[in-house]
Each structure stands twice: as C-alpha cells, then as structure tokens.
C-alpha positions, 0 to 999 in steps of 0.5 A: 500500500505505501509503494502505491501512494508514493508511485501515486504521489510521484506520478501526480507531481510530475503532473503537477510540475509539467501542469504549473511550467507549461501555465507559466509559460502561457502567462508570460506574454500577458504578464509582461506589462501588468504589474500584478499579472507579472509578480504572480507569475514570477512568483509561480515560476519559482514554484514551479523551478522548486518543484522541478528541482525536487524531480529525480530526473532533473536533480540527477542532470544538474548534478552530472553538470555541477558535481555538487548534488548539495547545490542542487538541493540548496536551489531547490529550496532557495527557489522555494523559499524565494516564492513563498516571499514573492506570493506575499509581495503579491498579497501585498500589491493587491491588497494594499495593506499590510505592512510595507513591501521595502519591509517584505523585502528585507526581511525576506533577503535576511531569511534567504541569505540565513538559508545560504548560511545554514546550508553551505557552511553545513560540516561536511557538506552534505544534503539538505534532506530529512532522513527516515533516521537520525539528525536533520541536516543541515540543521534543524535551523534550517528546516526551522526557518524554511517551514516558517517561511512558507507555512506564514506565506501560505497562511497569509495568501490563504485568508486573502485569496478566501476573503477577495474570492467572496468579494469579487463580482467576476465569476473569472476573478472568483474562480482563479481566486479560488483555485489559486488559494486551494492550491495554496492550501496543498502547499500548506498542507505540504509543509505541515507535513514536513513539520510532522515528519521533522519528530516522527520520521512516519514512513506514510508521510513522504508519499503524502509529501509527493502527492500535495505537492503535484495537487498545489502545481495542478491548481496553481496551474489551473488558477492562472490559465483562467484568465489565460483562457478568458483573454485567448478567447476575448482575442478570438471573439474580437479577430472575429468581430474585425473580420466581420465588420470589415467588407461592411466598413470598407464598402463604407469608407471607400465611398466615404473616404473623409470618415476614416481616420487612418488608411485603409489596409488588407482584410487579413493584415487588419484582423490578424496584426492591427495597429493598436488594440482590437477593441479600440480597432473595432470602436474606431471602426464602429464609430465610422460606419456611423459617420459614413450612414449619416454622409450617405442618408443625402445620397438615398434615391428619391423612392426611398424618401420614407414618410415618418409613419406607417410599416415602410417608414425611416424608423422602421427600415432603418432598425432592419439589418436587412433593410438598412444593408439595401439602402447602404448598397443603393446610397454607396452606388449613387455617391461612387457613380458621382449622383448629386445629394437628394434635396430631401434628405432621408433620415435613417432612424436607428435604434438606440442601443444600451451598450456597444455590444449590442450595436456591435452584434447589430451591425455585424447583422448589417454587414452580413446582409450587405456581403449576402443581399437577399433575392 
C-alpha cells in the first residue's frame, strides 16, 4: 500500500510540475506589462523551478553538470523559499495593506541569505534532506526557518485569496481566486507535513509529501490559465468581430473616404496584426460606419424618401439589418457613380442601443446582409 501512494504521489507531481511550467509559460506574454499579472507569475515560476528541482530526473542532470548534488538541493529550496516571499509581495500589491513591501523585502533577503548560511557552511557538506533516521541536516535551523517561511506565506495568501474570492463580482476573478488559494492550501498542507515528519520520521508521510505537492502545481496551474483562457478567447471573439465588420466598413469608407481616420489596409493584415488594440480597432471602426450612414442618408434615391409613419417608414427600415444593408448598397452606388445629394434628405432612424455590444452584434447583422443581399 505505501509503494502505491508514493508511485501515486510521484506520478501526480510530475503532473503537477509539467501542469504549473507549461501555465507559466502561457502567462508570460500577458504578464509582461501588468504589474500584478507579472509578480504572480514570477512568483509561480519559482514554484514551479522548486518543484522541478525536487524531480529525480532533473536533480540527477544538474548534478552530472555541477558535481555538487548539495547545490542542487540548496536551489531547490532557495527557489522555494524565494516564492513563498514573492506570493506575499503579491498579497501585498493587491491588497494594499499590510505592512510595507521595502519591509517584505528585507526581511525576506535576511531569511534567504540565513538559508545560504545554514546550508553551505553545513560540516561536511552534505544534503539538505530529512532522513527516515537520525539528525536533520543541515540543521534543524534550517528546516526551522524554511517551514516558517512558507507555512506564514501560505497562511497569509490563504485568508486573502478566501476573503477577495467572496468579494469579487467576476465569476473569472472568483474562480482563479479560488483555485489559486486551494492550491495554496496543498502547499500548506505540504509543509505541515514536513513539520510532522521533522519528530516522527512516519514512513506514510513522504508519499503524502509527493502527492500535495503535484495537487498545489495542478491548481496553481489551473488558477492562472483562467484568465489565460478568458483573454485567448476575448482575442478570438474580437479577430472575429474585425473580420466581420470589415467588407461592411470598407464598402463604407471607400465611398466615404473623409470618415476614416487612418488608411485603409488588407482584410487579413487588419484582423490578424492591427495597429493598436482590437477593441479600440473595432470602436474606431464602429464609430465610422456611423459617420459614413449619416454622409450617405443625402445620397438615398428619391423612392426611398420614407414618410415618418406607417410599416415602410425611416424608423422602421432603418432598425432592419436587412433593410438598412439595401439602402447602404443603393446610397454607396449613387455617391461612387458621382449622383448629386437628394434635396430631401432621408433620415435613417436607428435604434438606440444600451451598450456597444449590442450595436456591435447589430451591425455585424448589417454587414452580413450587405456581403449576402437577399433575392
């Protein structure tokens, strides 16, 4: 039964480690110009680096390199203990409470450089591990200070991670939260157990040890691949709305050149690699056609001069996807083919929208009629 779990425990920390790597390194390219977004993932980095190292495969290959398997296991924790004071920088960024982070940091430095004392000046040098038997080494200071670190990091991110979680109206932010602070809480678990261990030296304990472990990278992983996902599907969804939009805003701005305000590019560079950000891209764009419908209203053919009442009226055409893409295509033909403006002006009463979603999805209903007039 013990081999099992410790198996059990080993394969769910090689899960865990490939799960935590491989979000960080999908985080990275979101993280790197918001500063909250950059100290959680540093600090889940250097997680993610301790628990690589505790892996036998890559302690054994950083070993064959340095000759030192004592250096390899001093990182380990270095790295570890590095992520328990950047978890509490970020509790600290997001909160604004607590006491100063200038504070944080040197206390944080005095505890590593403590660490680094205790490991290397161990007689004779030898493995930071805790043995089934015998004397801890390097030291019982050592282990003291390491488990101290991180079980008060762990605490601290715990509460607030439990209490923003309640607190926030995002469902994302609630659930990233939460899954952030259950992992949090394996971690916890993780060093307890160490702290159990240090006295007991229980032989069910170490396989316990493996399998918290892989279930804190799994959920740290999970928590930060929510907003991930959730700004790779926003990218998705605003490509698709740019694609869209653009023969409808095109046809628009190439009868009505003067409501664009920056030249006109290829579909496929504007979708995929647009000068700016795709919302704002869609806005700017959204704000022209409704420049270019107000230009084109003078250019409405006289049968389309709509009383203000009854089914066939201004309001009513002009509400109709379908209806407002004819009088489009008509008012586009009679400006490119050099037409005078009407005398009378037709006004296209549009509906008016709570917010520019639904003006979005309205005139993404205008520009599919447009492309596909009906019979």
């Amino acid at each position: 039964m013990l081999a099992e779990t410790a198996h059990l425990g080993q394969l769910v920390e090689y899960a865990g480690t490939a799960a935590i790597w491989a979000a960080v390194l999908l985080r990275i390219p979101s993280a790197r110009h918001d500063r909250r977004r950059r100290g959680l993932c540093i600090a889940v980095a250097a997680a993610a680096a301790a628990m690589a190292l505790r892996l036998g495969p890559v302690g054994r290959a950083i070993g064959f390199f340095t000759h030192d398997p004592n250096l390899t296991q001093l990182a380990m924790h270095l790295f570890g203990a590095f992520s328990a004071i950047l978890v509490l920088d970020f509790v600290l960024v997001v909160t604004g409470g607590g006491p100063p982070r200038a504070r944080l940091h040197i206390v944080g430095a005095t505890l590593l450089l403590a660490l680094v004392l205790l490991g290397a000046t161990a007689k004779p040098p030898t493995l930071a591990l805790i043995g089934p038997h015998g004397v801890s080494v390097p030291s019982i200071g050592f282990w003291c200070t390491l488990i101290g670190m991180h079980l008060a990091a762990d605490g601290t991110c715990l509460i607030v991670c439990w209490r923003y979680s309640r607190r926030s109206t995002s469902g994302s932010s609630r659930t990233s939260l939460a899954l952030f602070g259950l992992g949090t809480a394996f971690a916890g678990l993780f060093w307890i157990g160490y702290l159990i261990y240090l006295p007991t030296r229980s032989a069910w304990i170490p396989p316990l040890l493996s399998l918290t472990m892989g279930l804190h990278g799994m959920l740290r992983a999970a928590s930060i691949v929510v907003p991930t996902a959730l700004d790779t599907r926003r990218v998705l969804d605003n490509t698709t709305t740019l694609w869209r939009l653009w023969p409808l805003w095109r046809a628009l701005v190439d009868a009505v050149p003067s409501v664009a305000l920056a030249r006109p590019r290829n579909r496929l560079r504007e979708t995929l690699w647009p000068q700016g950000p795709r919302e704002l891209l869609i806005y700017r764009k959204i704000v022209e056609i409704r420049d270019a419908i107000l230009v084109l209203c003078d250019y409405l053919p006289s049968k389309h001069a709509f009383a203000t009442g009854g089914t066939d009226s201004a309001g009513t055409r002009g509400e109709d996807p379908d209806a407002l893409a004819d009088l489009l295509r008509e008012a586009c033909r009679a400006k490119l083919a050099g037409e005078p403006p009407s005398v009378d002006r037709s006004a296209l009463a549009q509906p008016d929208f709570a917010d520019m979603a639904g003006e979005t999805e309205f005139l993404l209903r205008v520009a599919a009629a447009y492309r596909c007039p009906a019979a």
